[in-house]
C-alpha positions as CSV (number, residue, x, y, z in Angstrom):
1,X,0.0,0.0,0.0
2,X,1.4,3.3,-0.6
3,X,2.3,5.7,2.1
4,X,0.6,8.6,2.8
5,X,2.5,11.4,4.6
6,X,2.1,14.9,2.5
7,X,0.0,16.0,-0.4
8,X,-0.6,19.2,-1.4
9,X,-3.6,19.5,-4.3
10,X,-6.2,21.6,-5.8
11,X,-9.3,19.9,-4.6
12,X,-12.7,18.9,-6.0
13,X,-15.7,20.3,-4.0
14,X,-18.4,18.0,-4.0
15,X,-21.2,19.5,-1.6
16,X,-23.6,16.9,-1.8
17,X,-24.6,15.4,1.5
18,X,-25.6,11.4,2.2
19,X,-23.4,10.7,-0.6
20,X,-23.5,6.7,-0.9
21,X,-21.6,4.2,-2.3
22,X,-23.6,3.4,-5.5
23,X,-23.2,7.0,-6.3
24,X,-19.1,6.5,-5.5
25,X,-19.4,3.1,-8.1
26,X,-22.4,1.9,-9.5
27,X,-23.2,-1.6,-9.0
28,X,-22.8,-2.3,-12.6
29,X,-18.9,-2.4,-11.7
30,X,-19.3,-4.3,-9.4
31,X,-18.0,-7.8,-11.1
32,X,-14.7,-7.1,-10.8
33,X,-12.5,-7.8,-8.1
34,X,-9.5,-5.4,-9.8
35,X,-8.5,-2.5,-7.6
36,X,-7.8,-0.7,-11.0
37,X,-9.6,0.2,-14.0
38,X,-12.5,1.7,-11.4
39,X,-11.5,5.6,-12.2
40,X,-13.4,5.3,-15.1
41,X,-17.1,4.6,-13.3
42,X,-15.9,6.6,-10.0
43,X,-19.6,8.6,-9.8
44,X,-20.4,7.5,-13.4
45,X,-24.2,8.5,-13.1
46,X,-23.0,12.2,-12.5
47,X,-20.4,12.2,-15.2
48,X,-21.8,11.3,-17.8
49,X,-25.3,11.5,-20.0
50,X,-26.7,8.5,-20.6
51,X,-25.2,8.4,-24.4
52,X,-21.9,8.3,-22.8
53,X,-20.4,12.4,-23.0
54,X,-19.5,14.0,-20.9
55,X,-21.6,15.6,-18.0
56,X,-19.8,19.0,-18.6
57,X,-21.8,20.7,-15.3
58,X,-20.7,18.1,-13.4
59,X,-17.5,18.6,-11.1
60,X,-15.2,15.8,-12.4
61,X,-15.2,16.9,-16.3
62,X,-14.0,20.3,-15.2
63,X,-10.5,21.0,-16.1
64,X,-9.5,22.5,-13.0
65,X,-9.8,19.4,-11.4
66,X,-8.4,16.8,-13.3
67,X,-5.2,16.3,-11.5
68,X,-6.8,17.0,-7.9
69,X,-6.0,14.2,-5.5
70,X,-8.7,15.7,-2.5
71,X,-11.9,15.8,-2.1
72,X,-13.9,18.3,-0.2
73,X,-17.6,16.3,0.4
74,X,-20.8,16.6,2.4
75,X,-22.2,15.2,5.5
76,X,-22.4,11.5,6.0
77,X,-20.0,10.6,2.8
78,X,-19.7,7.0,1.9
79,X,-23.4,5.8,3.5
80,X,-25.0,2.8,2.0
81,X,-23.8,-0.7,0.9
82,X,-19.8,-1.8,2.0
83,X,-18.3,-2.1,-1.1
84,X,-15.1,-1.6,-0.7
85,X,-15.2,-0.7,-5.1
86,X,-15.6,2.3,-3.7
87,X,-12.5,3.7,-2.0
88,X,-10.8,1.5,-4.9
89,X,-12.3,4.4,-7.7
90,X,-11.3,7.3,-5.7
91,X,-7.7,5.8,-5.9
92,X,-7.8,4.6,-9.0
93,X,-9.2,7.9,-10.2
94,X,-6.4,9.3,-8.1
95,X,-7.9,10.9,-5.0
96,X,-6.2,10.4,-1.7
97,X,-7.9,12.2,0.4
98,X,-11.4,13.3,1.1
99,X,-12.1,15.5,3.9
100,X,-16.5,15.8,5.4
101,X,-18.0,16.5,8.4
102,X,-18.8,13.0,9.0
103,X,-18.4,9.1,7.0
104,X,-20.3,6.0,7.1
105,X,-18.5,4.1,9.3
106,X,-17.4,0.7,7.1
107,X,-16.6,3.5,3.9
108,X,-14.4,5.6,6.3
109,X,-12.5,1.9,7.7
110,X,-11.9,0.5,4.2
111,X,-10.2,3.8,3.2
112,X,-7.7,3.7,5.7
113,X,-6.9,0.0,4.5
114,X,-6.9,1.4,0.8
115,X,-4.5,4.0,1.4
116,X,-6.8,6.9,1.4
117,X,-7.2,9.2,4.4
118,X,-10.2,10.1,5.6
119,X,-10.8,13.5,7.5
120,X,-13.5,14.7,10.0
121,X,-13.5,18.1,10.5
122,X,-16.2,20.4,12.0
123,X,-19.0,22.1,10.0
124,X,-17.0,25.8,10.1
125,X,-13.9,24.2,8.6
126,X,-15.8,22.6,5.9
127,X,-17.2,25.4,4.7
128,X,-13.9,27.0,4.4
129,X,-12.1,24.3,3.0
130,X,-15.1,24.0,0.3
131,X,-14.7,27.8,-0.6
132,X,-10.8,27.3,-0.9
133,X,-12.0,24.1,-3.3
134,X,-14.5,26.1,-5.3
135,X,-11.7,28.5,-6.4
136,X,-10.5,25.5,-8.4
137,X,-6.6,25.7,-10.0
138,X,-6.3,29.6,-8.7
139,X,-6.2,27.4,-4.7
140,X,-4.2,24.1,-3.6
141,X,-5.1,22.8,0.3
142,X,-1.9,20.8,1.6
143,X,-2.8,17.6,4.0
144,X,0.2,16.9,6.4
145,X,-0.6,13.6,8.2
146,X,2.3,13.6,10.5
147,X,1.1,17.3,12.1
148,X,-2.8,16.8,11.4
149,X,-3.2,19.7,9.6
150,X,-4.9,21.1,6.4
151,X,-3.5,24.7,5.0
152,X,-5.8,26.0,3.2
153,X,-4.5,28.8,0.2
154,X,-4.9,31.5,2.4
155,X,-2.2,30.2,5.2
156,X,-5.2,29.2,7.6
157,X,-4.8,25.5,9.6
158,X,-7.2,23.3,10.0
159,X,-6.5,20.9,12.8
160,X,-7.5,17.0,12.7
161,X,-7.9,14.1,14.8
162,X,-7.4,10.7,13.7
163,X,-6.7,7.1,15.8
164,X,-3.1,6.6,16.0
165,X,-3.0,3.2,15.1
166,X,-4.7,4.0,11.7
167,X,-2.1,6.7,11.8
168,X,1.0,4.7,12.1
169,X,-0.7,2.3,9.2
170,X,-1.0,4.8,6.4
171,X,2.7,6.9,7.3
172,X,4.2,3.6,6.5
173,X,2.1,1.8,4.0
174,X,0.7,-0.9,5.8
175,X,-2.4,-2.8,4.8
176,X,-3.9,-5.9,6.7
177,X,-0.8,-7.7,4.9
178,X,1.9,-5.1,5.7
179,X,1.0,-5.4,9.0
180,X,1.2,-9.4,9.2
181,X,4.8,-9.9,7.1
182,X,5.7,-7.2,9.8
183,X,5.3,-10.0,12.4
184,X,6.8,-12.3,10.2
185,X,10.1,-13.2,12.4
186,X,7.1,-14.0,15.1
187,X,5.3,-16.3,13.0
188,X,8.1,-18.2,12.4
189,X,9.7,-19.0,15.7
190,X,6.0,-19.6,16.6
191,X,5.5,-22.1,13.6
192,X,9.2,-23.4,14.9
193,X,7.8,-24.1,18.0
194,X,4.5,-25.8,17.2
195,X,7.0,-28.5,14.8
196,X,9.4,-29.2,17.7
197,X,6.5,-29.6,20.4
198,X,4.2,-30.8,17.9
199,X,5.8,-32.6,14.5
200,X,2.5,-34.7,14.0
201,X,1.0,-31.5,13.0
């Protein structure tokens, strides 16, 4: 998993509330089990007309935004069904970060273990932080996850909590898996063990 330590980005405001996860990835992209390739659906309903152009009043076809790796949402992002599709097309689009006032709670775990950081902040700060993303290429917010801060284009901090175990996880890149080969010397003296006490095993 990549790590996650600074990014400074223009960011996309998005400030729908109740946003859910069949609006993140429809279910019709749902047969996969790639983490890649998803970019391309991430809230295809919104992007696109129903002939397949482009959706040019809709936030992701602006040009301003096409690089932008945060995302500024709404109250309560991520609600509905727990597919984990979801974080997996805001990566793949290239977004690692989305800061709200509030996530569904399996949405806002599965990031974490996808290498995206999720931010709460308070209903003040998201209004500021969607302003600063409204002003599109002319504003870049920088996310520093050592500190727990957001600096918004203006020189004004933004302070954030977050779990320090999640912490530690994304600073060095460590998914479920990470974590396990990290207690690899472990599980080997422990499996050395279990032959010499136990060899009919």
């Amino acid at each position: 998993m990549q790590k996650f330590d600074k990014l400074t980005s223009t960011a996309i405001p998005l400030p729908m509330i109740n946003v859910d996860t069949d609006m993140i990835i429809p279910k019709d992209y749902l047969k996969t089990i790639k983490r890649t390739g998803l970019g391309t659906g991430l809230f295809s309903e919104l992007r696109y007309h129903e002939d397949g152009s482009d959706n040019k009043d809709f936030v992701l076809n602006h040009g301003a935004y096409k690089d932008a790796k945060i995302l500024v949402a709404g109250d309560n992002f991520g609600c509905g069904s727990s597919r984990e599709h979801a974080p997996w097309a805001l990566l793949d689009w290239g977004i690692r970060c989305v800061i709200s006032t509030s996530f569904a709670d399996i949405f806002y775990n599965n990031c974490f273990k996808n290498g995206i950081l999720p931010i709460v902040v308070s209903k003040e700060d998201l209004d500021k932080l969607m302003d600063d993303a409204e002003r599109g290429a002319n504003a870049t917010i920088s996310v520093d996850l050592e500190a727990q801060e957001i600096r918004g284009p203006d020189g004004g901090v933004v302070t954030f909590d977050i779990d320090p175990f999640k912490k530690h996880c994304l600073l060095n890149g460590l998914d479920e898996i990470g974590l396990s080969l990290e207690k690899g010397h472990h599980i080997d003296k422990h499996e050395e063990r279990i032959a010499e006490h136990r060899p009919w095993h």
